[in-house]
N, C-alpha and C positions, 0 to 999 in steps of 0.2 A: 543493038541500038541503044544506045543513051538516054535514056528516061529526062523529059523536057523540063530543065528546070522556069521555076517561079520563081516572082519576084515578089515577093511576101509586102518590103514596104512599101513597094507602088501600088500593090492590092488595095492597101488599107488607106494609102494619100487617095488614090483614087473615089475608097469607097466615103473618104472623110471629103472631099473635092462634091461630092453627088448631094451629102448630109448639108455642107455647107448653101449647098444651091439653096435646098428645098430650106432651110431655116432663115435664110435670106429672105424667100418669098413670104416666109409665115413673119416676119419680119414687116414686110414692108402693109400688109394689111392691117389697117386703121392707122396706120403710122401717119404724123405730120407730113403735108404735102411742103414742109418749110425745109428749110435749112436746120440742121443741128444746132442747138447752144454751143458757146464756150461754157468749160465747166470751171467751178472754181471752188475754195476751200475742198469740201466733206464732198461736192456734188456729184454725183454719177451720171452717166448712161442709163442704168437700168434707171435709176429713180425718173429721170426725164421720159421715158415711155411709161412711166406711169400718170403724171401730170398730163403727157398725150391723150391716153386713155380715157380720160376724164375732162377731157376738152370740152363731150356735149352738156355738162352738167351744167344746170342754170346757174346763173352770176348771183355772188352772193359777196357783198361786200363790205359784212356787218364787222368781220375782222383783219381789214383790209393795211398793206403797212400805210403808215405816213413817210412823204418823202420828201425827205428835210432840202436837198439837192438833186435834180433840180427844185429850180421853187420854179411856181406856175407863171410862165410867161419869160421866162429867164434868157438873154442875149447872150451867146458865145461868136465868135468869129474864128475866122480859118488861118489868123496866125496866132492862136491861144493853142497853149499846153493842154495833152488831154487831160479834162475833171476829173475827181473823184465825187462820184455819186452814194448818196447815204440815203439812211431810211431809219425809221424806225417800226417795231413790231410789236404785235400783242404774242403773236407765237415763241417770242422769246423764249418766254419766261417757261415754256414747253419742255426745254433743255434741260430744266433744274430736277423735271421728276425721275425718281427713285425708278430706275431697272433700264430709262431711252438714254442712254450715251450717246453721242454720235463721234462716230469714228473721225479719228484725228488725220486728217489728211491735209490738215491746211498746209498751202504755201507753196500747192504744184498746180497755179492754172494749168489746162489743158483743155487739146480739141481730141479728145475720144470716140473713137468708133465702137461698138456692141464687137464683143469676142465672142466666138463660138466654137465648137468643138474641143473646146480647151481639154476635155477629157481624154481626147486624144494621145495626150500627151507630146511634148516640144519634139520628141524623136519622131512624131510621122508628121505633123507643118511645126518647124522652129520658131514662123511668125506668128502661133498661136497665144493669147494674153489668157488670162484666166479674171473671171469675171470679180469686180471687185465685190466686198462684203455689203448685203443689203443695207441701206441705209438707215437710219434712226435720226429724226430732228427735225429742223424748220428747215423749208428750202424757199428758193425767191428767184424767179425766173422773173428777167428784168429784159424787158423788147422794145428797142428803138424803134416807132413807124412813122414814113414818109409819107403826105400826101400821096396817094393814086397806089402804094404798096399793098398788098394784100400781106406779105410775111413781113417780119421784123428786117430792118438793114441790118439791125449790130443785136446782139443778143448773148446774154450771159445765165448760167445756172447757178447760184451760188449759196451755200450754207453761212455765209454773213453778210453782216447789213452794212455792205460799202461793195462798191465797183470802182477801181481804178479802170476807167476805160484803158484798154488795150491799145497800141499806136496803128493794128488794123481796122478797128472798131472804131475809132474816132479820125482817122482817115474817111473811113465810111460816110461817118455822119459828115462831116468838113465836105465831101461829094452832094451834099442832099441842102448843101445851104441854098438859099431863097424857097425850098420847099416848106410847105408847114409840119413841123415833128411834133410828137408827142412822146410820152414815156409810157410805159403801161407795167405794170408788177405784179405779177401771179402769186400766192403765198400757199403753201400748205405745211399740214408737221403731218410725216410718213413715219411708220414703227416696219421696220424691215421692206423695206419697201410698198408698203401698204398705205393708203392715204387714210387718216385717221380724224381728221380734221380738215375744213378747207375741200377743195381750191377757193382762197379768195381772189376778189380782182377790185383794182381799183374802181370805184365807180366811176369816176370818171380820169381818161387819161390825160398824164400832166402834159400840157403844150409848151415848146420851147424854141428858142427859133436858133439859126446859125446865118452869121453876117459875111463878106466879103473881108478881106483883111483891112484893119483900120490905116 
């Protein structure tokens, strides 16, 4: 009789398939009941389940950014180009100290999902990503919300202080005209992914409206 062979890489997809489950699950506890950010410059995934994490902490808006655009009460209409939205920060200046670099990633927005089992290695899941490097710097979670919305419509994670809305993001919003919006901006500076500083939040979110086409 023939001695039954195995299948060694189906074992291990398998046993990476079971790993994956259970990290998903440990994943999704405490996790935002929202939608994901877009990410943009330096920003991560990981860095954004940290910012989650620290959602119950009290509001503290003593170094909260200023947002130059919109300005408060501001008109746009739904046959206007999407804005570019600006701020400015006290966490800036965060960037300049001696050993926090932050990683130069700029100039790939992206909608990032958490990678996992990357240890695996690409030869037992191919579609495995390997998780980017912890991050270092100021980040700026910026969330459009609509009257009667509980999560943001449009929402970005970014390590600079500008938002070119996106043509899905500001479709979005251009959907929400006659509703009342506002803008709200979360801030913190994270050293490896550690909040070090912060969360700030605006004290009060900026309102802005959107018009029918003129």
């Amino acid at each position: 009789m023939k001695p039954m062979k195995t299948s060694l890489p189906w074992s291990i997809t398998a046993v990476a398939l079971l790993a994956l489950s259970a990290c998903n699950g440990d994943d999704d506890t405490g996790a935002s009941a929202c939608d994901e950010p877009l990410y943009a410059g330096g920003a991560t995934d990981e860095a954004w389940r940290t910012l989650v994490d620290a959602r119950n902490q009290p509001q503290d808006s003593s170094r909260a950014v200023t947002l130059v655009s919109p300005g408060s009460g501001q008109s746009y209409f739904t046959d206007q180009a999407a804005p570019l939205w600006q701020w400015t920060s006290p966490l800036r200046a965060s960037r300049e100290r001696p050993g926090h670099r932050v990683p130069s990633l700029e100039g790939h927005p992206r909608e990032s999902k958490r990678s996992v089992l990357a240890w695996l290695g690409s030869w037992v899941l191919p579609t495995a990503e390997a998780h980017l490097p912890p991050y270092t710097g100021d980040l700026y979670w910026v969330k459009v919300y609509a009257q009667g919305s509980e999560c943001p419509i449009a929402q970005v994670l970014t390590s600079e202080l500008q938002w070119q809305l996106d043509d899905g993001s500001w479709r979005t919003v251009k959907d929400a005209a006659g509703k009342a919006l506002s803008v709200q901006v979360e801030s913190a500076y994270l050293v490896q992914n550690r909040i070090t500083e912060g969360p700030y939040t605006l004290g009060t979110p900026v309102p802005f409206s959107m018009g029918m086409a003129r």
